[in-house]
C-alpha positions in Angstrom: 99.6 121.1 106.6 101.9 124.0 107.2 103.7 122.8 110.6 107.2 124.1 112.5 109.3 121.1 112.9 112.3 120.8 114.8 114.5 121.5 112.1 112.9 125.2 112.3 113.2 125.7 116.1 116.9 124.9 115.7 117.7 127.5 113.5 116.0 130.2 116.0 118.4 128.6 118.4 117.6 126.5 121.7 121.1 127.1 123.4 119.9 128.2 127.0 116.1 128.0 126.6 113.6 125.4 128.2 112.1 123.3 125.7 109.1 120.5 127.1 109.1 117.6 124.8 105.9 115.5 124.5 107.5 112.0 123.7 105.8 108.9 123.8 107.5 106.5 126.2 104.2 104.1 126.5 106.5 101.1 126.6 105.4 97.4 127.9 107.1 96.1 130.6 106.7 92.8 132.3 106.0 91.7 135.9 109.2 92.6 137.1 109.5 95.7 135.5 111.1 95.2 132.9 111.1 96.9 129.3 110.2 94.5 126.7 109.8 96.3 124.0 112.0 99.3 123.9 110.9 100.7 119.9 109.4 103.9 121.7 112.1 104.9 123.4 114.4 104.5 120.4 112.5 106.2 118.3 112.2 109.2 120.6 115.9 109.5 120.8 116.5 111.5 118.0 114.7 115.0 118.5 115.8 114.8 122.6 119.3 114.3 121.4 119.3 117.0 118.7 117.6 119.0 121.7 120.6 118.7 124.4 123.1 118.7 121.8 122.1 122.1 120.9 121.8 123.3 124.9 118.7 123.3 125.3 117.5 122.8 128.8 115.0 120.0 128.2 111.7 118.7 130.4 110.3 115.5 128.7 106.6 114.9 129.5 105.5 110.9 128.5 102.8 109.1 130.1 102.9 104.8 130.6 99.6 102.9 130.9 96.7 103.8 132.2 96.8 105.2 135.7 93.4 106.5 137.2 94.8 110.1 138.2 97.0 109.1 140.7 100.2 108.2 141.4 101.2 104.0 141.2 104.5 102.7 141.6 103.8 100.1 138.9 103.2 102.5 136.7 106.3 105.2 137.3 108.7 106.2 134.6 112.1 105.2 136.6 112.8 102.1 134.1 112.2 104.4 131.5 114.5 107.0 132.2 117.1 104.8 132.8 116.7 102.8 129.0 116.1 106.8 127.8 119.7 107.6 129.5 121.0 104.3 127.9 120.1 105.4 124.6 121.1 109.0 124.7 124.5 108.3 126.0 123.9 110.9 129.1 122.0 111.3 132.6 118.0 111.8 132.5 116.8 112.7 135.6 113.3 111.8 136.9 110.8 114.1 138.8 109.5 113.0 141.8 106.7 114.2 140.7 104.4 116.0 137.7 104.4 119.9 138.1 105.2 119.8 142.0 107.7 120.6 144.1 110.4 118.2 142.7 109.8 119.1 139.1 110.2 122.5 140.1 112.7 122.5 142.2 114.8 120.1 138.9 113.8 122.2 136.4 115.1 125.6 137.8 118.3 123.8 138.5 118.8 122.4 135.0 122.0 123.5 132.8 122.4 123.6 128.9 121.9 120.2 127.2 120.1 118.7 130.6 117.4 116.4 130.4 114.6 116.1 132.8 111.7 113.4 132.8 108.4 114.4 134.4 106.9 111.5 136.4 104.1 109.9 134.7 101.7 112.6 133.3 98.5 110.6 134.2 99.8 110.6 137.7 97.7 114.5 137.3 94.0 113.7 136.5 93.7 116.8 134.9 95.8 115.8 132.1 92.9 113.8 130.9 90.0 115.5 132.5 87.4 116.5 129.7 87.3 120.1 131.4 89.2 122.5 129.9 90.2 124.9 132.3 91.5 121.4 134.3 93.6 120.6 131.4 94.6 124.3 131.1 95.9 124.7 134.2 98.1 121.8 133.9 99.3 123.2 130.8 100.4 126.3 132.6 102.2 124.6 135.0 104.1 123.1 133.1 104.8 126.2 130.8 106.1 127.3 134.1 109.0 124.8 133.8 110.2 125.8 130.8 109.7 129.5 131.3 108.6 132.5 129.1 111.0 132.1 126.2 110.7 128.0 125.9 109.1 126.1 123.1 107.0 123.0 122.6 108.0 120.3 120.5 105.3 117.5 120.0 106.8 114.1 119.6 104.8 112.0 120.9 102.6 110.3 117.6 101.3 107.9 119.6 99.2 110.8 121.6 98.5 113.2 118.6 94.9 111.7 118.6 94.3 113.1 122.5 92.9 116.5 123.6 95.0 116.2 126.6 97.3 118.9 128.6 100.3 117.4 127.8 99.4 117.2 123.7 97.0 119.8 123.2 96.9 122.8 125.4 100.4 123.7 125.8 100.6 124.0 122.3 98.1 126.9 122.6 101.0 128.5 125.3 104.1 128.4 123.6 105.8 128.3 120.4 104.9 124.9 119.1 106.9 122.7 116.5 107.4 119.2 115.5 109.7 116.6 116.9 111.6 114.5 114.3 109.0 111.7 114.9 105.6 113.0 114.5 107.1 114.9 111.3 107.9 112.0 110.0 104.8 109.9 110.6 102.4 112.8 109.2 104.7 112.7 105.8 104.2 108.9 105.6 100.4 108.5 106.5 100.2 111.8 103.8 101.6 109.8 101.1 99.1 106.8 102.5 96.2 109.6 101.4 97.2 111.1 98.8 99.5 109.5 97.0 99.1 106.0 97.0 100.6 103.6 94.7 98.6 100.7 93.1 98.3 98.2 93.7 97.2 99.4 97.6 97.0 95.7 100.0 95.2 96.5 103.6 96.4 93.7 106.8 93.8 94.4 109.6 93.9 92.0 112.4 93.3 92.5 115.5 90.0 91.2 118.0 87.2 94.1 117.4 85.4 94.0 114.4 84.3 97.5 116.1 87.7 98.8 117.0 88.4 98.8 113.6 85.2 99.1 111.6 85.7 103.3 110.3 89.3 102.4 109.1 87.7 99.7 106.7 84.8 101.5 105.8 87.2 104.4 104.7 89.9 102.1 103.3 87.7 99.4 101.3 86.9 102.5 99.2 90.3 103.2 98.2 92.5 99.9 98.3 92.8 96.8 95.7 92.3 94.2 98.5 91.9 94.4 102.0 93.0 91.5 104.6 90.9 90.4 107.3 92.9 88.1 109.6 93.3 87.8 113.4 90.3 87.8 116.3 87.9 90.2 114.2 87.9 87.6 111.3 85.5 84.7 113.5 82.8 87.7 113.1 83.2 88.1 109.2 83.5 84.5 108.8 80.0 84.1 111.0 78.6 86.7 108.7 78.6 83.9 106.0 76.4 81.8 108.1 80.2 80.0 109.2 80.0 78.3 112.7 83.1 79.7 114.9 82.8 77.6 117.7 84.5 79.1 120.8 86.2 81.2 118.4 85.8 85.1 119.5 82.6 86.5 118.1 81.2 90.6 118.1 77.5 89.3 117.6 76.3 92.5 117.5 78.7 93.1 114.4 77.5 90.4 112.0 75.4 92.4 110.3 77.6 95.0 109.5 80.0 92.7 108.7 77.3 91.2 106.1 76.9 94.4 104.5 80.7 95.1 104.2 81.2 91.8 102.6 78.4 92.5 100.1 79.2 95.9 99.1 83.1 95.1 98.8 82.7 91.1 97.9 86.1 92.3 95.2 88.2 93.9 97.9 87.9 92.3 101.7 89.4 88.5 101.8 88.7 86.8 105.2 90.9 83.6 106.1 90.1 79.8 104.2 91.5 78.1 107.1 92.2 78.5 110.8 94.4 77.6 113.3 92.2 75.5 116.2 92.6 74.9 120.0 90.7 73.8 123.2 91.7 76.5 125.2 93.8 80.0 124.9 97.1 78.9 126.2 100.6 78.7 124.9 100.3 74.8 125.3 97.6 74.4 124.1 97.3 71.7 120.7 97.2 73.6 117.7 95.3 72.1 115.1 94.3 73.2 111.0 91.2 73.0 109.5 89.2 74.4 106.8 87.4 78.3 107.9 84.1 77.0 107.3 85.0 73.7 109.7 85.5 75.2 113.0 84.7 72.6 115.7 82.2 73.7 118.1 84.3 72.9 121.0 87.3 74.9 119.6 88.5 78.5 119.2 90.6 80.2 116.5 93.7 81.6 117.7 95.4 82.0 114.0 95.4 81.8 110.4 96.2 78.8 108.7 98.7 78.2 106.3 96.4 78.3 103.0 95.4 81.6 104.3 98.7 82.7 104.4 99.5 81.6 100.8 96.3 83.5 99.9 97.0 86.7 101.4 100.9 86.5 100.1 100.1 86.5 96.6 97.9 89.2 97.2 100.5 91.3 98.8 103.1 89.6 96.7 102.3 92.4 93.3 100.9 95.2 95.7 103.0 98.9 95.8 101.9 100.2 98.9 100.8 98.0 101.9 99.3 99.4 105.2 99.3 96.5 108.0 97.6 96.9 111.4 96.9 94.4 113.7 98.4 90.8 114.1 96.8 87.4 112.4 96.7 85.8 115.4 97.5 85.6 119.2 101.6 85.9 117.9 102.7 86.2 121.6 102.6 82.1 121.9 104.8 80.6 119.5 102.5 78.0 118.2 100.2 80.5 117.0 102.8 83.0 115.2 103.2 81.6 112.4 100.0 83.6 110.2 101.3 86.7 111.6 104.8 86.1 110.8 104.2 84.3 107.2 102.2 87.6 106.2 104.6 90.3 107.6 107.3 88.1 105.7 104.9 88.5 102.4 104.7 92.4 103.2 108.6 92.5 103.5 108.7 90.6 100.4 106.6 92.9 98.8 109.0 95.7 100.3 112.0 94.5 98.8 111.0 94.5 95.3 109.7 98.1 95.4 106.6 98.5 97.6 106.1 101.5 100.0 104.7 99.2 103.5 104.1 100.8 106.2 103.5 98.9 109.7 100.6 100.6 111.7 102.6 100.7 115.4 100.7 98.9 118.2 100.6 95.2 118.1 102.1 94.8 114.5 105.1 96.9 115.7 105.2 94.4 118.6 104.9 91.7 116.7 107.9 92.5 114.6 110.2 92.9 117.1 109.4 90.0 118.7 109.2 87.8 116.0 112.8 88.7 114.7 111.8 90.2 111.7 114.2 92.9 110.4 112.7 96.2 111.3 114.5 97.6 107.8 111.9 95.1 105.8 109.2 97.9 105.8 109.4 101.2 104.6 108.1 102.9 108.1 107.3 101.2 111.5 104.7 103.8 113.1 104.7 104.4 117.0 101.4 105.3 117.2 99.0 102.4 116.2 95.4 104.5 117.3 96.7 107.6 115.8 97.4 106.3 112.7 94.2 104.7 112.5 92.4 107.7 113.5 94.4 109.5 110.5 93.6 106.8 108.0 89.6 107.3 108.9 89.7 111.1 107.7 89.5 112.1 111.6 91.3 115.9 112.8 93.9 114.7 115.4 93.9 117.5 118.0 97.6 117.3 118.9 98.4 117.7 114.8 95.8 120.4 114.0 96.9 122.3 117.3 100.4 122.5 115.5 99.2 124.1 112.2 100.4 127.4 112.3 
């Protein structure tokens, strides 16, 4: 994939010129408005630093959540810049707005090694709109920040999967190269393609069954052993004729999950016991029992120990090891303990050799919040759709867009 990275735009030189940054500052915050999980941001500080450090005059574009084309104070970037500012060591600015008269009026007035953030690019619809001459025109405008001689720099992975304004169709507009980040992210999933070590371990968790069901059609064909734990488990366990009780269930999945089972009865290994409750509640009374014992007044909300042993001493000899997707709901303590005994098997695996590579999203998450050191696995990826995507054999707009 021949692509300009960032490296390559700083040897042309950026001292003076605009240069609009897709980054991916999709961070969770809480009901306060607080960041709790600051990994994007981090890991977008490298190519903006590199960015001002060299003078450029620099317009970030990022989007959080999923506003419905309009402007939402819940939803603004101000927390963000702030923890960007943090993290940089210098003053971000924020836009009042997207491509208006604020963002305007800021980027005309920035000097060398400035940063501006653009308010929330969903705030526009057109930066999702399925039209193209929408999207294009948003695209222009915000060419128009950056001016005639700026350059594009996609570094948002998490987005690379999008045909969107901000991803796709400036790239068409300016010189286009890649950030630090998504540089790094295609060179990892490559060597998940193409050169993969064996023994390859799969970890898919997750609810859906259907979220995830071209990702383990594609990888069943190429790994040793492929995990099934967290919600999307109940529907490969009732495949087997297993009651799940209250457990969560993608009915119309079972038979596909049949067939999967069948055809790969060597590679996919679903759960041998469960972790069991009344209700989904952090208080609730966690209980063990066997996977084919699920009460019927009960649901699964994580995998049980002997599952954890299982799946450990299959990732114990693996060389490469892709997780996505947590082994169970990992946010209340009492059911963390399949998701963290498995990522402590993958970091095991890590440590004596293995390339791992943790599939961004909810595994990323999990991570962090479970105190796991980040430095276990080989890569942490911020972009948990886009790498899935990848791993299917889709084309990723914002990556093809960037092939020169």
């Amino acid at each position: 994939m021949a692509i300009k990275t960032l490296d390559d735009l700083l040897a042309e030189g950026v001292s003076g010129r605009g240069v609009l940054v897709r980054s991916d500052l999709n961070v969770p915050l809480d009901d306060d408005r607080n960041i709790t999980d600051p990994g994007r941001i981090i890991a977008s500080v490298p190519t903006l630093k590199a960015l001002a450090e060299a003078g450029a005059k620099v317009v970030v574009t990022a989007h959080l959540g999923r506003p419905k084309g309009a402007p939402d104070p819940k939803l603004s970037l101000a927390p963000v810049a702030a923890a960007l500012g943090e993290r940089l060591g210098r003053h971000v600015q924020l836009a009042g707005d997207v491509v208006g008269a604020d963002a305007l009026a800021r980027a005309e007035g920035l000097t060398d090694g400035d940063i501006l953030l653009l308010e929330n690019i969903r705030f526009d619809p057109r930066e999702t709109s399925k039209d193209d001459s929408e999207r294009q025109a948003l695209a222009r405008a915000l060419v128009e920040l950056v001016g005639p001689d700026g350059a594009f720099v996609s570094d948002g992975f998490g987005v690379v999967h999008r045909k969107q304004a901000s991803v796709y169709d400036v790239a068409k507009l300016l010189p286009r190269y890649a950030g630090t980040l998504v540089a790094a992210e295609v060179k990892v999933l490559e060597q998940l393609t193409s050169s993969t070590e064996r023994p390859y371990a799969v970890v898919l968790g997750g609810s859906k069954v259907s979220d995830k069901l071209a990702v383990i059609e594609n990888l069943a064909t190429r790994a040793d052993s492929l995990i099934i734990g967290g919600g999307m488990c109940f529907t490969f366990l009732a495949s087997q004729g297993i009651s799940v009780g209250k457990s969560l269930l993608e009915e119309g999945m079972i038979d596909t999950c049949r067939r999967l089972l069948d055809t790969y009865a060597d590679v996919i290994h679903v759960p041998v016991d469960i972790v069991v409750a009344d209700r989904f509640a952090a208080d609730a009374t966690p209980e063990v029992v066997p996977a084919d014992r699920i009460p019927a007044d009960k649901m699964g909300l994580d995998i049980g120990p002997g599952s954890v042993e299982r799946f450990g001493n299959l990732l114990s000899n693996a060389k490469t090891v892709f997780w996505n997707g947590p082994m169970g709901v990992f946010e209340f303590p009492a059911f963390a303990a399949g998701t963290k005994g498995v990522a402590e098997a993958i970091i095991g695996a890590t440590r004596k050799g293995a390339f791992s590579v943790v599939g961004g999203g909810d595994s990323a998450a999990a991570v962090r919040r479970l105190g796991l050191p980040e430095d276990g696995f080989s890569h942490i990826s911020t972009g948990g759709g886009a790498s899935l995507e990848y791993l299917e054999g889709k084309t990723l707009p914002g990556l093809e867009v960037l092939q020169s």
